[in-house]
C-alpha positions in Angstrom: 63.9 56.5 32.1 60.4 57.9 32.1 58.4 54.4 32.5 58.4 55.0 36.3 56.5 58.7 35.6 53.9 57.6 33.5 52.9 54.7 35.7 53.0 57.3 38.6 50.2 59.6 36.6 48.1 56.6 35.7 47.6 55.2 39.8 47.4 58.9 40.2 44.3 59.3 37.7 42.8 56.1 38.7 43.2 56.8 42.3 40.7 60.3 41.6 38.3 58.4 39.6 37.7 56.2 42.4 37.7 58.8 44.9 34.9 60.8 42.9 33.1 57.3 42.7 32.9 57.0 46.0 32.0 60.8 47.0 29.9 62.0 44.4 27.8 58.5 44.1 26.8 56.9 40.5 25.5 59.2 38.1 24.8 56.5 35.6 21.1 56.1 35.0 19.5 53.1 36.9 18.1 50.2 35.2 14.6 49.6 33.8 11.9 48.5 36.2 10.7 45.6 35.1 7.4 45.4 33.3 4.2 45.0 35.2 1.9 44.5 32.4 0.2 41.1 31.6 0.8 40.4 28.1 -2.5 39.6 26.2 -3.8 36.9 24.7 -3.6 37.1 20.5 -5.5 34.2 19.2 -3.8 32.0 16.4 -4.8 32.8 12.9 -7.1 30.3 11.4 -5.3 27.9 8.5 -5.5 29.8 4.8 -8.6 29.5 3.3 -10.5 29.2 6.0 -14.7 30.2 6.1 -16.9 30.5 9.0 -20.3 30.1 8.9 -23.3 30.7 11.3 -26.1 28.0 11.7 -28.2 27.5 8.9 -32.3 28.2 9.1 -32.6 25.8 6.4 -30.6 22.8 5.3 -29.4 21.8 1.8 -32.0 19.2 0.7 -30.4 15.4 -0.6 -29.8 14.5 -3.9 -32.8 12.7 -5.7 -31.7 9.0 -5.7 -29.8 7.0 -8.7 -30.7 3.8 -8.2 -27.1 2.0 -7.1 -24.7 4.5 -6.9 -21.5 2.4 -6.7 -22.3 0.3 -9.6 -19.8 0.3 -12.3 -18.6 -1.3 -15.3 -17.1 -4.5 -15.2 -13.6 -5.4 -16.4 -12.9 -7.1 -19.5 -9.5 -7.7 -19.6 -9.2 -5.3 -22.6 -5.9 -3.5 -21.9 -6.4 -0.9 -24.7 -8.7 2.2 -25.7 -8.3 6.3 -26.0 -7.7 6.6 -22.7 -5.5 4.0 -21.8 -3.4 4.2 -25.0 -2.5 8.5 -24.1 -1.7 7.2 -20.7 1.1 5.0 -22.0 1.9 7.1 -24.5 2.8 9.7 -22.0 4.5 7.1 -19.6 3.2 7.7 -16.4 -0.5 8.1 -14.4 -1.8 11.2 -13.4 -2.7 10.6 -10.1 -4.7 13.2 -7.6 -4.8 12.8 -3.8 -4.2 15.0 -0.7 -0.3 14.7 0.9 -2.6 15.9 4.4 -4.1 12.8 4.8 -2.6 11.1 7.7 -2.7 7.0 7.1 -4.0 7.8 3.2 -1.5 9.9 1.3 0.8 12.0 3.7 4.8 12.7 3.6 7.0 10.4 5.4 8.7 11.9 8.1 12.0 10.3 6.8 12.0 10.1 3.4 9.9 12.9 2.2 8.1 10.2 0.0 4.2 9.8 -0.5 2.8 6.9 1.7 -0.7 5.5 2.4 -2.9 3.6 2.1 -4.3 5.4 -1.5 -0.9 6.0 -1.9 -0.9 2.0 -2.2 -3.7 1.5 -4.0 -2.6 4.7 -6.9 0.6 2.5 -7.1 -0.9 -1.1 -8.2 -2.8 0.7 -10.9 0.3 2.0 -12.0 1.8 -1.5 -12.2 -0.6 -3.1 -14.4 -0.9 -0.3 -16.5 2.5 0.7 -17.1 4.6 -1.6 -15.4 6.2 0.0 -13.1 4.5 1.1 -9.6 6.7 4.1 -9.7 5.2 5.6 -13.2 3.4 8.2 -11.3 2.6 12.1 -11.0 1.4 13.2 -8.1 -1.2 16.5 -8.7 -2.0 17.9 -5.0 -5.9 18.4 -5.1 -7.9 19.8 -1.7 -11.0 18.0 -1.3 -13.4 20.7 -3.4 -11.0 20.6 -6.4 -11.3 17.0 -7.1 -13.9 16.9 -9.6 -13.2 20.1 -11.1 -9.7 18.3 -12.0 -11.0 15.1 -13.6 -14.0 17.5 -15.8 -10.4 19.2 -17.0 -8.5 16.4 -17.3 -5.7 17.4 -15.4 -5.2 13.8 -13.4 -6.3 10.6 -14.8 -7.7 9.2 -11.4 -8.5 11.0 -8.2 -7.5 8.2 -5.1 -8.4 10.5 -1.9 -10.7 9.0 0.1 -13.8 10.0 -2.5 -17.0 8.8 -1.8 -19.3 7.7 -4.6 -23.0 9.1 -4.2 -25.3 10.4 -6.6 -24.3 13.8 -6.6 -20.7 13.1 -8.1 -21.6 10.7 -10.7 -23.6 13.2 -12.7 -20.3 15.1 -12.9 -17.7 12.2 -13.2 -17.3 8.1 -13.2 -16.5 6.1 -10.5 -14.8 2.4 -10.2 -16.4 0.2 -7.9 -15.8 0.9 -4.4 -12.2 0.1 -2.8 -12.9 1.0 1.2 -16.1 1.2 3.4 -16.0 4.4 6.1 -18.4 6.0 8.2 -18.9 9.3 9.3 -18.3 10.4 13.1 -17.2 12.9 15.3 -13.3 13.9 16.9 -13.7 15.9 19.8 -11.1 16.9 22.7 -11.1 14.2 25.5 -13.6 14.4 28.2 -15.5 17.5 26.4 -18.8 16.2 26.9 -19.3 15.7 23.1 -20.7 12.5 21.8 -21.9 12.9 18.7 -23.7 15.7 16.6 -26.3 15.8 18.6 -24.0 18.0 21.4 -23.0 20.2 18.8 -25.7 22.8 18.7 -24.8 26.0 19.7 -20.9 24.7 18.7 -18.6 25.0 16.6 -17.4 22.2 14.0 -14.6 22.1 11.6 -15.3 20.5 8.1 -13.5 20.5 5.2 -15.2 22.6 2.1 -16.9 20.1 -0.9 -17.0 17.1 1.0 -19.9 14.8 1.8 -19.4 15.0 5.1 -20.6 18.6 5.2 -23.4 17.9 3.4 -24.5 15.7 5.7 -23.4 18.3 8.9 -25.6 21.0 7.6 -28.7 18.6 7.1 -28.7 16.8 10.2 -27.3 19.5 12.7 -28.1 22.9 11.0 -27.6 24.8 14.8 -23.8 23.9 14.5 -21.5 27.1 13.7 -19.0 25.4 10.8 -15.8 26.4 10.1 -14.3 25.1 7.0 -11.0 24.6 5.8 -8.8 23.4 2.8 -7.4 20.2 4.5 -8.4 17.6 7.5 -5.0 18.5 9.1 -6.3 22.1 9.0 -9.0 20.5 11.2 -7.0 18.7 13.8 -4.7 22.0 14.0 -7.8 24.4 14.7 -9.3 21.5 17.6 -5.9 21.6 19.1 -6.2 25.0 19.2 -9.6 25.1 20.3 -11.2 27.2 18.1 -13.5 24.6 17.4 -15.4 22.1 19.6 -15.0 19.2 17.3 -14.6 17.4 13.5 -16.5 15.4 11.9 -16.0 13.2 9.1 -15.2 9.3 8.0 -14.0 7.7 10.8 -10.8 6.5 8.9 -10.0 10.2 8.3 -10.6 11.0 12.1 -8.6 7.6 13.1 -5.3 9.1 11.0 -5.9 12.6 13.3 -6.5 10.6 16.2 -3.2 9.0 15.7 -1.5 11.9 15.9 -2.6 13.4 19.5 -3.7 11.4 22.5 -5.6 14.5 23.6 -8.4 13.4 21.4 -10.2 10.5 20.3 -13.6 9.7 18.1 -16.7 9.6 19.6 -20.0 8.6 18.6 -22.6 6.4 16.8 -21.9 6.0 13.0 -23.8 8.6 11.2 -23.8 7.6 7.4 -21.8 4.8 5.7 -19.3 6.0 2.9 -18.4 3.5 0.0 -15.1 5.1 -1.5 -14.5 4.7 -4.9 -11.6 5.8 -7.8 -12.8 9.0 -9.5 -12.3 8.9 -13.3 -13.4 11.8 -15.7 -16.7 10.6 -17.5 -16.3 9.3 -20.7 -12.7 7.5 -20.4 -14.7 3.8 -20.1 -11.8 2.1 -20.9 -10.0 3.1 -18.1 -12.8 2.8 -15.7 -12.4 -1.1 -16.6 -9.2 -1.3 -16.4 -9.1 0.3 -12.6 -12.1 -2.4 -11.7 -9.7 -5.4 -13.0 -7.1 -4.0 -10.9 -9.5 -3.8 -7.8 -10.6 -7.3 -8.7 -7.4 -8.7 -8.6 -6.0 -7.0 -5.7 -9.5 -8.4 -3.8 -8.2 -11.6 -5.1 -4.6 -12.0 -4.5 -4.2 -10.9 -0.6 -2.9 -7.0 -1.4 -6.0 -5.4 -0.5 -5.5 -7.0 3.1 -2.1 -6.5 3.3 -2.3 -2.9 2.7 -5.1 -2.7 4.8 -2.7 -4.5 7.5 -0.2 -2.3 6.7 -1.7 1.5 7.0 -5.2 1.3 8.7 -6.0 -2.2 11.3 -3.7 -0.8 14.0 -6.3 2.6 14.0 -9.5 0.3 12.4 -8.9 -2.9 13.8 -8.7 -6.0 11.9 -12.3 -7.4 10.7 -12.5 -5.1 7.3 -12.6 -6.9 4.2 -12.4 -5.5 0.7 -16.0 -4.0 -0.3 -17.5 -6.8 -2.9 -17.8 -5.3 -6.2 -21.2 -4.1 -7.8 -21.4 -4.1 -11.6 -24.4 -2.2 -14.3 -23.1 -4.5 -16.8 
């Protein structure tokens, strides 16, 4: 038999390998040092479509006043014209808002669905109109597209927190107003901030073609702004800290606020904002229409249940619904 040979050679081999182990050392190369360098800091890229801008040596000046801005025209209980008779023609309402809105129009977590307060309010104007709450098409609009959308009739209504002044209502139509806000500041906790005031020399994140950065640049024009697309570009860049604070309408900041105990809102109120449904200028019919809707849901308790529902836990609970102004 040759098994026992073989096994003989194969001790035998093994037997030298070790023996060379042990008097000729190791030659295998030795591991890597470990590294001694520090790694260095990268800072985080600033959200997409992002501007920075340097204080201004002049601020933009107001808008010459239009009398009553938030009057509009009353409902008449007519439930048909141009506008209103293509909207049930095509079977469901355009609707524009912003999914970034936290406690306004954002995705639920679990469903994936859009929920909110303007959410809400897009949804009972659906279901006198059509019928049907759920007759809706959502078109996602940033802040500084909004009017462009209703001049071009893309959406029918704009419900995103859109405050009626005189510098939107020679472009489009508003309905009466839905929500009362004011403007403030968010800042980190304990940061010494208090208001816009502590801001020079700063920097503050705004979003682009909003009031509230017209107001920023005329009241603190030694701020550094940095403007964004969305408000939850905002809280992203404070957490961040690549800016010392936000400022907008206090029910925008509350929705922030909600989502990181690491900051809060600070500050006087800075400007009271009435916010109103945009509609594209000419389509009268449905501007009337939207203020009967407003009027009834004033009337019959939704306005304060929704209000229950999405914003007195952040707001607290002494809002009522704005009283309607009317030009005729």
């Amino acid at each position: 038999m040759t098994s026992r040979p073989v096994r003989s050679l194969a001790l035998a081999a093994l037997a030298a390998t070790v023996a060379c182990t042990a008097a000729c050392g190791d030659n295998s190369p030795p591991p890597p040092a470990p590294s001694t360098r520090v790694p260095s800091y990268v800072e985080p890229p600033l959200p997409s479509g992002a501007v920075a801008a340097q204080p201004q040596a002049t601020p933009p000046p107001e808008v010459t006043d239009c009398g009553d801005p938030t009057a509009s025209l009353r409902p008449t209980g007519v439930r048909s014209g141009p506008t209103l008779d293509a909207i049930r023609a095509r079977g469901r309402l355009l609707v524009g808002l912003d999914p970034g809105s936290n406690l306004f129009s954002f995705r639920d977590p679990t469903t994936g669905a859009l929920a909110g307060f303007d959410v809400e309010i897009a949804r009972e104007l659906a279901r006198d109109l059509l019928g049907d709450p759920g007759a809706i098409e959502y078109r996602i609009l940033g802040s500084a597209d909004r009017e462009k959308a209703l001049q071009e009739h893309t959406v029918d209504v704009v419900v995103k927190t859109m405050t009626i002044n005189c510098a939107r209502r020679q472009r489009v139509t508003f309905s009466t107003s839905y929500l009362q806000a004011h403007q403030r500041v968010l800042t980190v906790r304990n940061s010494g901030i208090n208001g816009l005031t502590d801001l020079a020399g700063k920097r503050l994140c705004v979003v682009s073609g909003t009031t509230s950065l017209d107001l920023v640049r005329r009241t603190q024009p030694a701020v550094s702004i940095l403007t964004v697309p969305s408000w939850a570009d905002c809280l992203v860049v404070l957490q961040q800290r690549q800016v010392d604070a936000v400022s907008t309408d206090d029910t925008v900041l509350a929705g922030l606020a909600q989502q990181d105990p690491a900051i809060e809102v600070v500050g006087p109120n800075l400007s009271t904002e009435q916010y109103g449904i945009g509609i594209s200028q000419g389509s009268d019919d449905l501007v009337r229409f939207v203020n009967g809707t407003l009027e009834r849901i004033r009337a019959d308790g939704t306005w304060n249940r929704l209000y229950r529902r999405w914003l007195s836990a952040e707001l607290g609970d002494a809002a009522i619904p704005p009283p309607p102004r009317y030009q005729d």
